[in-house]
C-alpha positions in Angstrom: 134.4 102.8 102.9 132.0 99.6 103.0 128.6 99.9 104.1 128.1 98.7 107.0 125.0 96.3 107.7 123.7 95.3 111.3 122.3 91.8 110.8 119.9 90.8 113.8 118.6 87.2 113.8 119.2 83.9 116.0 119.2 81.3 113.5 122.5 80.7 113.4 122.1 79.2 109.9 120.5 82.0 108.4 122.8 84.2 109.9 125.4 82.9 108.6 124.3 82.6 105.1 123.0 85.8 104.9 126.1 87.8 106.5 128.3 85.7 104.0 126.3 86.4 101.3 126.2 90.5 101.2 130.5 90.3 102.9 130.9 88.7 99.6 129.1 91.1 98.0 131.4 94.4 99.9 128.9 94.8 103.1 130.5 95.2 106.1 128.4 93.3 108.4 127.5 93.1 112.1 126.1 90.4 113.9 123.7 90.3 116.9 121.5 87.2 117.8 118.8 88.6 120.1 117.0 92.0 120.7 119.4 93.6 123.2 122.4 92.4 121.7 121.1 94.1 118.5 120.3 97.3 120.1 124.1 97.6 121.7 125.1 97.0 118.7 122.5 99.7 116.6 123.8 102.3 119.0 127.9 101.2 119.0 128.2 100.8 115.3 125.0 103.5 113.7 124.8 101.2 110.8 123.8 101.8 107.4 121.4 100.0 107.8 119.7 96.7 109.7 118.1 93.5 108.7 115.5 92.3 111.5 114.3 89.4 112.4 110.5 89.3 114.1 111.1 86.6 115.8 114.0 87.1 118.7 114.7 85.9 121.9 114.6 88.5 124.9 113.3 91.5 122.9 111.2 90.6 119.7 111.7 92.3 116.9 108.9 94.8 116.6 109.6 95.7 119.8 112.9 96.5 118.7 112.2 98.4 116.2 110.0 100.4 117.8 112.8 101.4 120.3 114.8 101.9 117.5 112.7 104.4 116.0 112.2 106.2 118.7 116.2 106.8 119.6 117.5 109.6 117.8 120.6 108.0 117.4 119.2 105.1 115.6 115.8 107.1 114.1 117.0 107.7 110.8 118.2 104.1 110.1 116.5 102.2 107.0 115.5 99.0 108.5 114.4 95.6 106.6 112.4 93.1 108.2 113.1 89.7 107.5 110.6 87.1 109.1 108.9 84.3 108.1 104.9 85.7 109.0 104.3 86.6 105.7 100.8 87.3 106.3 98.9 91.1 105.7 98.3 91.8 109.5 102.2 90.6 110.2 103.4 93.1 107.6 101.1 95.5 108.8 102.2 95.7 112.3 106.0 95.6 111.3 105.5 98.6 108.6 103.3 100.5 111.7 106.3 99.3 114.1 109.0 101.9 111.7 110.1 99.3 109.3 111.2 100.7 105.9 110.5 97.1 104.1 109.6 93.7 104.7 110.8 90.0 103.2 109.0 87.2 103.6 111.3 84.4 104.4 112.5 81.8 102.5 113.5 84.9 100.1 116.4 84.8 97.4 119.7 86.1 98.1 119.5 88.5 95.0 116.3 89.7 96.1 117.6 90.4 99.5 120.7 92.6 97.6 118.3 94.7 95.5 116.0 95.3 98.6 119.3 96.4 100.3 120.6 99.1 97.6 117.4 100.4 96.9 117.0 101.2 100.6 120.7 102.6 100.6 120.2 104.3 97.9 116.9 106.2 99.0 118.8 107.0 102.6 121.7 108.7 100.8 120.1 110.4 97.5 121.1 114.3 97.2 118.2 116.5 98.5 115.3 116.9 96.7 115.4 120.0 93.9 119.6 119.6 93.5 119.4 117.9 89.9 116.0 118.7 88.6 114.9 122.3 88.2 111.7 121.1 87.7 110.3 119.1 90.3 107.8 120.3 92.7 108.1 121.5 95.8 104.9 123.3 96.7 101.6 123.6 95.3 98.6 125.0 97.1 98.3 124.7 101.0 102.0 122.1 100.8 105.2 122.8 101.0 107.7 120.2 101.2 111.5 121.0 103.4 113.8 118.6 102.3 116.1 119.2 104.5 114.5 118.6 107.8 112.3 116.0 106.0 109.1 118.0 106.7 106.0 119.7 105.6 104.4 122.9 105.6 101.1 122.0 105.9 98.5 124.9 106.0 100.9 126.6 107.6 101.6 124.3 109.8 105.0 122.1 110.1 104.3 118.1 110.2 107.1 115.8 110.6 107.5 113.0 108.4 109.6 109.9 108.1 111.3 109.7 105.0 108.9 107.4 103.4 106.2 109.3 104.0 108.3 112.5 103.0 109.3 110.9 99.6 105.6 108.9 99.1 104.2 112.6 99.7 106.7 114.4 97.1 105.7 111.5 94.4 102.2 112.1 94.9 103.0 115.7 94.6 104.8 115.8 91.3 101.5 114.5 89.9 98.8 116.1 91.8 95.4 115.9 90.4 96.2 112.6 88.8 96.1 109.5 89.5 99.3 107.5 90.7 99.5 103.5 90.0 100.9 101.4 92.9 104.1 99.9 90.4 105.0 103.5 90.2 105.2 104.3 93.6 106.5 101.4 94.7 109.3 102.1 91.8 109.8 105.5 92.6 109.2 105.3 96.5 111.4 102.2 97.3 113.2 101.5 94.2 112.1 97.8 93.1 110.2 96.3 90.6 106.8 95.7 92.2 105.0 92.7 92.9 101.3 92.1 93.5 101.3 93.2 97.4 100.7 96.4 97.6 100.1 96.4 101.2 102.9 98.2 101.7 102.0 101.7 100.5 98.7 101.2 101.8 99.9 101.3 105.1 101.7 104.2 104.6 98.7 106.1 102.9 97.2 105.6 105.8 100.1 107.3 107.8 99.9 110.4 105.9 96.8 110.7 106.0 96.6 111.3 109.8 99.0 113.4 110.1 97.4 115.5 107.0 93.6 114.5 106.9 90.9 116.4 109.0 89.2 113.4 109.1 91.6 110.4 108.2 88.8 108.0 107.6 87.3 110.5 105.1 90.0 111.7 103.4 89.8 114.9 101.5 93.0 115.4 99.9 94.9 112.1 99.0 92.1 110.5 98.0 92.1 106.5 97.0 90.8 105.7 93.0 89.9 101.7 93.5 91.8 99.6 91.2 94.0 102.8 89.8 96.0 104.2 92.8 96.1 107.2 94.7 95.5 111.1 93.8 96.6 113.8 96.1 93.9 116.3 95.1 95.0 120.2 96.5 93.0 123.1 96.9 93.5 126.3 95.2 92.2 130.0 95.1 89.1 130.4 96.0 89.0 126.5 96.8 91.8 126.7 99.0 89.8 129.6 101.1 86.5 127.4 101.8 89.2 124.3 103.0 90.4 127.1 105.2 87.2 128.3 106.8 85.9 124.5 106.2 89.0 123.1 109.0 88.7 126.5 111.3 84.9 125.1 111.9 85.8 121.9 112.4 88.2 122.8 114.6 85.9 124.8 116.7 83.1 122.2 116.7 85.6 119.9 118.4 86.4 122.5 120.8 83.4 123.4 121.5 82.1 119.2 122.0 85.9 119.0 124.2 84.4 121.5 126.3 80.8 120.3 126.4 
């Protein structure tokens, strides 16, 4: 069975090339040339997977995606962004919006195919732990679930998108040491990197609200300028003064929510 692409973009031109590039190419492809039009059509078809565009008529497309994301029918769908505002704060606000990537237009067709099976591929590799034996699925105060794309977080359960989920289980295979940014970008979305790196930045920062007391000091994944990133766990008797460390935090800001 073909994979089935939802292609959502109003120049006609670039619809057309693009949707007769990747039919070529064995993609079954759907067309929509506005935002509502593309959101019948996410929830009709539950593609494999949609190319945006930012810039639609009726319903933009960071708008979309944001609907998109938060539809359980339509959550779980990878989603490229292809727009021609290639600048940091424009990828920023589509990555924050749910998107999975982003290409800058004018872009190459072949690019646009790898992009594509990379992001396939991520959405429909076997569960963590089924092939190797040896990777790691808890160390510390984190447990990762990948089944329910989750983690067990001081013994508390945090959702996670699957980015962050598989960012979070690369970081974890080499805790303590630092990670370069081609690595995870290999590893994490499956290209050969390039020099913006913006990407996993954005989604450090994710995790790191949703796991950092303090997200602006983090603790645990911690940033080593010009080398990457190093999740940094606690242990033994290290992993009891985190524990007593958060449980006072916790009551300070009860105690000033009170005040």
């Amino acid at each position: 069975m073909k994979p089935c692409i939802l292609l959502i973009e109003d120049d006609q031109d670039m619809r057309d090339l693009v949707s007769g590039h990747l039919e070529h190419s064995g993609f079954d492809v759907q067309r929509a040339d506005d935002g509502i039009k593309g959101q019948a059509l996410a929830l009709q078809y539950t593609p494999d997977l949609i190319l945006l565009d930012l810039m639609l008529p009726k319903v933009d497309g960071l708008t979309l995606c944001q609907r998109l994301r938060r539809d359980e029918r339509t959550a779980g769908i990878p989603i490229l962004m292809l727009t021609a505002l290639g600048g940091t704060k424009d990828k920023v606000s589509g990555f924050n919006s749910g998107a999975d990537d982003y290409l800058t237009k004018p872009f190459d067709l072949e690019e646009l195919q790898v992009r594509i099976k990379a992001l396939l591929r991520r959405s429909d590799r076997a569960p963590l732990g089924a092939s190797n034996q040896n990777e790691i699925l808890n160390y510390g105060p984190l447990t990762l679930v990948p089944e329910r794309f989750e983690a067990i977080w001081f013994d508390s359960p945090v959702r996670l998108t699957h980015l962050e989920f598989e960012l979070l289980h690369c970081l974890l295979q080499r805790h303590g040491q630092t990670v370069a940014p081609s690595l995870i970008l290999k590893e994490v979305w499956g290209y050969e990197p390039d020099d913006d790196i913006e990407t996993i930045r954005v989604h450090v920062r994710h995790l790191r609200t949703k796991l950092e007391p303090d997200p602006r000091k983090p603790r645990f994944i911690k940033t080593v300028y010009g080398a990457g990133y190093c999740l940094e766990l606690p242990t033994g008797g290290q992993l009891d003064d985190v524990v007593s460390l958060a449980r006072e935090e916790r009551k300070q800001q009860g105690d000033r929510a009170t005040a």
